[in-house]
C-alpha positions as CSV (number, residue, x, y, z in Angstrom):
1,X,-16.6,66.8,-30.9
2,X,-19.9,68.5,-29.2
3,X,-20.3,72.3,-28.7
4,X,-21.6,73.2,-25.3
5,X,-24.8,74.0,-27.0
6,X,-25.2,70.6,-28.1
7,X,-24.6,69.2,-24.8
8,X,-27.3,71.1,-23.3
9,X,-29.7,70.1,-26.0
10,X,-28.6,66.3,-25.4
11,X,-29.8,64.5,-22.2
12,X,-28.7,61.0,-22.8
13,X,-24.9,59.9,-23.3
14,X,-23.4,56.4,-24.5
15,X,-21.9,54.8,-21.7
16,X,-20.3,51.4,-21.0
17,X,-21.8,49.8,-17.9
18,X,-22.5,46.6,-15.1
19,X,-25.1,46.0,-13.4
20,X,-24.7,43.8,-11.4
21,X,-21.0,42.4,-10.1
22,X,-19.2,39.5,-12.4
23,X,-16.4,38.6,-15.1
24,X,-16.2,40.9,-17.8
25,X,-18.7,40.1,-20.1
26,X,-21.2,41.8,-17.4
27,X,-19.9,45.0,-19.0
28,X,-22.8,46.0,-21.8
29,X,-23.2,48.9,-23.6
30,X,-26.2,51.1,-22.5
31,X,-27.9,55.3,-22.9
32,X,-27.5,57.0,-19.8
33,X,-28.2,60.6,-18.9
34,X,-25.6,62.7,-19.4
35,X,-24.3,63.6,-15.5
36,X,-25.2,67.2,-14.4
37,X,-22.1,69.5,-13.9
38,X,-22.2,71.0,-10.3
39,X,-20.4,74.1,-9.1
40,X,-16.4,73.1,-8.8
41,X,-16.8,70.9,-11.5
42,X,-15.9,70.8,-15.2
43,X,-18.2,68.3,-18.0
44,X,-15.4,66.4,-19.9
45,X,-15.9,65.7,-24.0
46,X,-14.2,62.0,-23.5
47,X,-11.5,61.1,-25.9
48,X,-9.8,58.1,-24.6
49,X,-9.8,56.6,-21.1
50,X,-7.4,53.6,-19.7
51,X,-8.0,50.5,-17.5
52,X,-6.5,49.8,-14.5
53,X,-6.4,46.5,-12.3
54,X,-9.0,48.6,-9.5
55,X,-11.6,48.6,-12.4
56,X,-11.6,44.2,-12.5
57,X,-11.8,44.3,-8.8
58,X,-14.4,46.6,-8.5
59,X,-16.2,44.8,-11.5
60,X,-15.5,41.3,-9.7
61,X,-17.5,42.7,-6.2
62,X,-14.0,42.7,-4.3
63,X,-14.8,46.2,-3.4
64,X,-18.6,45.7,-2.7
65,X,-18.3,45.9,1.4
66,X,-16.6,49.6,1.2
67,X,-19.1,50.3,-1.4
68,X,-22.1,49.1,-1.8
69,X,-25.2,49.0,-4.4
70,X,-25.6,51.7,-7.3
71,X,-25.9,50.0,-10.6
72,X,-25.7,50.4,-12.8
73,X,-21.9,51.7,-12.7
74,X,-20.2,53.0,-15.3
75,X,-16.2,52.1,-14.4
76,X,-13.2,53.7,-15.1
77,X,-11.2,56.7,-13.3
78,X,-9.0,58.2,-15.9
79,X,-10.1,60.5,-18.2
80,X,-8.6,62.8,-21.5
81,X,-10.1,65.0,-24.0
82,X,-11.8,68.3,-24.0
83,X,-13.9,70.5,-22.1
84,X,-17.7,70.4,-22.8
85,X,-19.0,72.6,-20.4
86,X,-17.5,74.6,-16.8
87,X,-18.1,77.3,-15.2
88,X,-17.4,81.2,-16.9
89,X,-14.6,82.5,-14.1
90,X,-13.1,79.2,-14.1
91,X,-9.9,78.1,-14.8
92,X,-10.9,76.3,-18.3
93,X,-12.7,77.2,-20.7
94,X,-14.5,75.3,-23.8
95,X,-12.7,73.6,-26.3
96,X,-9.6,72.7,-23.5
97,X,-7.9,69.6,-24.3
98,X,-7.8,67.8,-20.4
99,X,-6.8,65.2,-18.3
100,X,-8.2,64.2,-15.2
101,X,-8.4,61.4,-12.5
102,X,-12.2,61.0,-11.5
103,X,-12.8,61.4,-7.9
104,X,-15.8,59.9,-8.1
105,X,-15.8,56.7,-5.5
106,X,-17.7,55.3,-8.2
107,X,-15.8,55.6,-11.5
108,X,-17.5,57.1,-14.8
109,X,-14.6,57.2,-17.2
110,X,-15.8,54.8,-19.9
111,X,-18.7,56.7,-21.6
112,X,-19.2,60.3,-24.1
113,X,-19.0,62.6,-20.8
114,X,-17.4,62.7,-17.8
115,X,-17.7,65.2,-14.7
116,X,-14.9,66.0,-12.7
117,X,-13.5,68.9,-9.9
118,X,-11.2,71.6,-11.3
119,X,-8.7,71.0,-8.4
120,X,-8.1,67.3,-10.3
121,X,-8.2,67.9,-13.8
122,X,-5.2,69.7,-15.8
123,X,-4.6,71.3,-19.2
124,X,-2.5,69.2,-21.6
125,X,-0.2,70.2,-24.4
126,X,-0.7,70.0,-27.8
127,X,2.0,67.5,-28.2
128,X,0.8,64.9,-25.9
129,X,-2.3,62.8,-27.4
130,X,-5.3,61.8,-25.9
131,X,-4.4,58.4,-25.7
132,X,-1.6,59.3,-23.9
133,X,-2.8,61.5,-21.7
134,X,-5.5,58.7,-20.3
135,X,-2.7,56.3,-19.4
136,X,-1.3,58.8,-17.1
137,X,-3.7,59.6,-13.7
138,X,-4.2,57.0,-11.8
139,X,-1.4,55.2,-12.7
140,X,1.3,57.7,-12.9
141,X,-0.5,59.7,-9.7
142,X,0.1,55.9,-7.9
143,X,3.6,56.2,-8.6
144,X,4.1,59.5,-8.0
145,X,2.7,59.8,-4.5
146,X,4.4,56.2,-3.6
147,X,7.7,57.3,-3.9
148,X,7.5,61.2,-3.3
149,X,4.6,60.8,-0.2
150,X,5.5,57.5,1.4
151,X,8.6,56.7,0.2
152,X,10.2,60.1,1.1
153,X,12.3,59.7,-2.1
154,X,15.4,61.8,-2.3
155,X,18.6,62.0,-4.7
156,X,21.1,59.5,-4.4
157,X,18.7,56.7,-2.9
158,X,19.0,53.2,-3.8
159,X,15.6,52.0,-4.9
160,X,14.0,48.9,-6.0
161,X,10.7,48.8,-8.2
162,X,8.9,45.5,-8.2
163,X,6.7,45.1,-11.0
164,X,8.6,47.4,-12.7
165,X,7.4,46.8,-16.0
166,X,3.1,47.0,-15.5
167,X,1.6,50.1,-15.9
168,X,2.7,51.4,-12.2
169,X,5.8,50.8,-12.7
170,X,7.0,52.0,-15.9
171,X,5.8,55.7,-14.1
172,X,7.8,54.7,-11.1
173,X,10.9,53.3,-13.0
174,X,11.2,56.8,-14.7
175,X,10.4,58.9,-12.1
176,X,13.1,57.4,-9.3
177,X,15.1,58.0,-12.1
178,X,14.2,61.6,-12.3
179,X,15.4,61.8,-8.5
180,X,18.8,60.9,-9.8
181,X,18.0,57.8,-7.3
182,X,19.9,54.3,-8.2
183,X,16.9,52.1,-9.6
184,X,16.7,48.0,-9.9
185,X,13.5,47.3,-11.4
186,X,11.9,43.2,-11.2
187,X,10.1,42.0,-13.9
188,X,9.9,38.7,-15.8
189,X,13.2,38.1,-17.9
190,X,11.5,39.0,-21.4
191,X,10.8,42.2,-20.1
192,X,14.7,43.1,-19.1
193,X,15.0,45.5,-22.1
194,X,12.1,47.3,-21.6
195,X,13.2,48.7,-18.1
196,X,16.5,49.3,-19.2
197,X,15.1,51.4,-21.5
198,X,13.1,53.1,-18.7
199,X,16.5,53.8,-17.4
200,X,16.8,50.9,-14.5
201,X,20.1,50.6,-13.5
202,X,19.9,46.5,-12.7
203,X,17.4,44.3,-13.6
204,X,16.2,41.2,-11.1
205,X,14.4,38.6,-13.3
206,X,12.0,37.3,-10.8
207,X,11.3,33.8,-12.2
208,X,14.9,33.3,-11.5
209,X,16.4,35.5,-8.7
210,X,14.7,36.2,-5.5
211,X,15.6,39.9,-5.0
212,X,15.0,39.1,-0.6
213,X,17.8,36.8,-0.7
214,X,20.0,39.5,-2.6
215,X,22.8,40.5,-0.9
216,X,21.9,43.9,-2.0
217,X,20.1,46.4,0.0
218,X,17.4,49.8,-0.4
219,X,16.5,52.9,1.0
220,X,13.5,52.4,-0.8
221,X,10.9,48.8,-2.0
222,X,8.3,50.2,-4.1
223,X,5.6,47.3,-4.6
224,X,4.0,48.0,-8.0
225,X,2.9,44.6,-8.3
226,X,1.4,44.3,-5.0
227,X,3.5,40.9,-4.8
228,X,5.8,40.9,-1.8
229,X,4.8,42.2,1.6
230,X,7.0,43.9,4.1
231,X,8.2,40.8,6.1
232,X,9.0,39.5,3.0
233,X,11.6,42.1,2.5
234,X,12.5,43.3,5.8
235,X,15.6,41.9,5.7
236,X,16.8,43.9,2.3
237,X,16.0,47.3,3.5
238,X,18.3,49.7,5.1
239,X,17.8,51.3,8.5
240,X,15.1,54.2,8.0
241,X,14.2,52.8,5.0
242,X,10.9,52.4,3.9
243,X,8.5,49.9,1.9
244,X,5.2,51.0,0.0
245,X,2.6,49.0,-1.6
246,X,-0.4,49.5,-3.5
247,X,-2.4,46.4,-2.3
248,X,-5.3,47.7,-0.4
249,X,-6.1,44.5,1.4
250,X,-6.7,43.8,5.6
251,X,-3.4,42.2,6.2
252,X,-1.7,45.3,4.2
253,X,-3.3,47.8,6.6
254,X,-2.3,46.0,9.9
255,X,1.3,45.9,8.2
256,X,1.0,49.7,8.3
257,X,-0.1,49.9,11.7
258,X,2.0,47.5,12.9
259,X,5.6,49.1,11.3
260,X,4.9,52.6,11.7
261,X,7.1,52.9,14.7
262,X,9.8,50.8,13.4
263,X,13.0,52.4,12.1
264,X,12.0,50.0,8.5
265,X,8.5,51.0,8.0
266,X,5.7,50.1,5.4
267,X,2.9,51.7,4.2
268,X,-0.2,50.5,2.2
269,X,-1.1,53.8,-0.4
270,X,-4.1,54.7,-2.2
271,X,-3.8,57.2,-4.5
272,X,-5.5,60.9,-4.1
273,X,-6.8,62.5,-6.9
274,X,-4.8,65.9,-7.3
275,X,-4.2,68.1,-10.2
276,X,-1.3,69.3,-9.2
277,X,0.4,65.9,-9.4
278,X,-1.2,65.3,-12.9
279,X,0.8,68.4,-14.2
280,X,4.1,67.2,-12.5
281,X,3.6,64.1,-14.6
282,X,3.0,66.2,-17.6
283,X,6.3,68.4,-17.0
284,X,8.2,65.4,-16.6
285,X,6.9,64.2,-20.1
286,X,7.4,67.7,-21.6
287,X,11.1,67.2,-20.4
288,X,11.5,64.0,-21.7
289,X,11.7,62.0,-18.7
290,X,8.5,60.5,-18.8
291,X,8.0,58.0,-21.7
292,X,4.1,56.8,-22.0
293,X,4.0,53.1,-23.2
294,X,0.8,51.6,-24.1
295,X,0.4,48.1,-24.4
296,X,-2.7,48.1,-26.6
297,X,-5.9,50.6,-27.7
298,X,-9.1,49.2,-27.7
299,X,-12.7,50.7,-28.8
300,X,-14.8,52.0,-25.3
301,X,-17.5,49.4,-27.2
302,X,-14.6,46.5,-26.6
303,X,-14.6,47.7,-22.6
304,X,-14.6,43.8,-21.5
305,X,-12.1,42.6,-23.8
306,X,-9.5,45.6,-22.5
307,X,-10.3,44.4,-18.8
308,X,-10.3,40.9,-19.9
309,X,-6.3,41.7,-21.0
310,X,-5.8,43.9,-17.7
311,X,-7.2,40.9,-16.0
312,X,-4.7,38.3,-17.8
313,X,-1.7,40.6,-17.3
314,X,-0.4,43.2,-19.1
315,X,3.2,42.6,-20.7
316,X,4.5,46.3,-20.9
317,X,2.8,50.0,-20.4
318,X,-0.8,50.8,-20.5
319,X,-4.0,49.4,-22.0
320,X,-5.7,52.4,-23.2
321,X,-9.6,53.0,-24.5
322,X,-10.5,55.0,-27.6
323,X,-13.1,56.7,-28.8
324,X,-15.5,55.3,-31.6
């Protein structure tokens, strides 16, 4: 851990980076200067950090035309560990343990320090660990705002979470469930436990059953997976309900445009950083209705070999980064 005095004495951080776009063995290990703090805005000692399938794309240029140049790019968007520096009438102070979700277009999760706004970073507990923590924002945030946001998610629903079993969907699993909703999660057949355990009520394994031909039906389709579209299961919603996916791609937009007056609508979401939504993620795990499963840790210096696995598919939870 570095004091605040040491951070202003230092001008030069450790930092995983790529500088130009490619697979991951672009990603190289470089010194960077530390990024300057601006008014709003609290400097983050960084414990752990996790990857998330937006990091690949962005590393693999799919990204490139809504934003361009600035290498080299340090990726990454979720952040834990403790408060290096901030502002004296703040709301944190040195020494805070922290998570946040970068908002930052850019990233900058996977070096020593990170800078983020107040209004999306939030205090964690004592009982929660770093690596915990860093599996949470943009993941659990994605879930969060899905269902709450676009879904309109209320007690009693009948929902269905495709890709139940990724890192998206182990958040959304749990918090439907939190809702008191009815959940079926989809996932690949070895993976049937693990959502049980999540609390799914029915399990579809999709290399056998086609969940559109089902003759059951939902108030809400959550996408995790970003493998269905809204055409596709059309047919399996109920009347006002609504579909939501997290695949940010041309076709997915128009879908949006196209549905919004229907009475079965669906909706393309990105997710907005928010502090707010961080700590109802953290309640929820303080309650016990929030389980944080991580699929494997890996060293920040091991960066393409954890976006490598994120790239290959991850078979439960969250891959999470670690500190030297």
């Amino acid at each position: 851990m570095n004091d605040s005095a040491t951070v202003k004495e230092c001008k030069t951080m450790n930092a995983m980076v790529y500088d130009d776009y490619g697979d991951a063995s672009v990603l190289r290990n470089a010194e960077v200067p530390i990024p300057d703090r601006l008014p709003g805005q609290v400097l983050i000692d960084v414990r752990a950090s996790s990857v998330n399938p937006i990091d690949y794309r962005m590393r693999r240029g799919e990204m490139k035309g809504l934003l361009p140049g600035g290498f080299p790019r340090i990726p990454g968007y979720d952040v834990s560990g403790v408060i290096a520096d901030c502002a004296a009438d703040g709301p944190f102070s040195v020494g805070d343990r922290v998570v946040a979700f970068l908002d930052s277009m850019r990233g900058g999760a996977s070096a020593d320090y990170a800078v983020a706004a107040v209004d999306v970073t939030a205090a964690i507990p004592d009982s929660m660990s770093y690596n915990e923590a860093a599996a949470i924002p943009l993941a659990g945030t994605t879930a969060l705002q899905s269902l709450r946001d676009h879904g309109e998610i209320a007690e009693g629903k009948r929902v269905l979470i495709n890709g139940a079993s990724g890192g998206v969907g182990m958040f959304a699993v749990q918090i439907a469930k939190s809702y008191n909703c009815h959940v079926d999660a989809v996932a690949s057949g070895d993976n049937e436990d693990f959502c049980r355990s999540l609390g799914a009520d029915h399990f579809y394994n999709y290399e056998t059953t086609d969940f559109t031909n089902s003759a059951e039906t939902w108030d809400l389709i959550f996408d995790a997976a970003g493998k269905s579209g809204y055409w596709d299961v059309k047919e399996v919603l109920n009347d006002g309900g609504r579909y939501v996916s997290t695949e940010p791609d041309a076709k997915g937009m128009l879908m949006t445009l196209v549905t919004w007056p229907m009475s079965k609508s669906g909706t393309v979401m990105l997710a907005k950083p928010n502090a707010g939504d961080l700590r109802t993620l953290i309640t929820l795990h303080k309650k016990g209705q929030l389980k944080i499963t991580i699929d494997a840790i890996y060293l920040f210096s091991q960066l393409s070999q954890a976006h490598q696995h994120v790239e290959d598919g991850v078979e439960r939870g969250k891959v999470v980064l670690t500190a030297e």
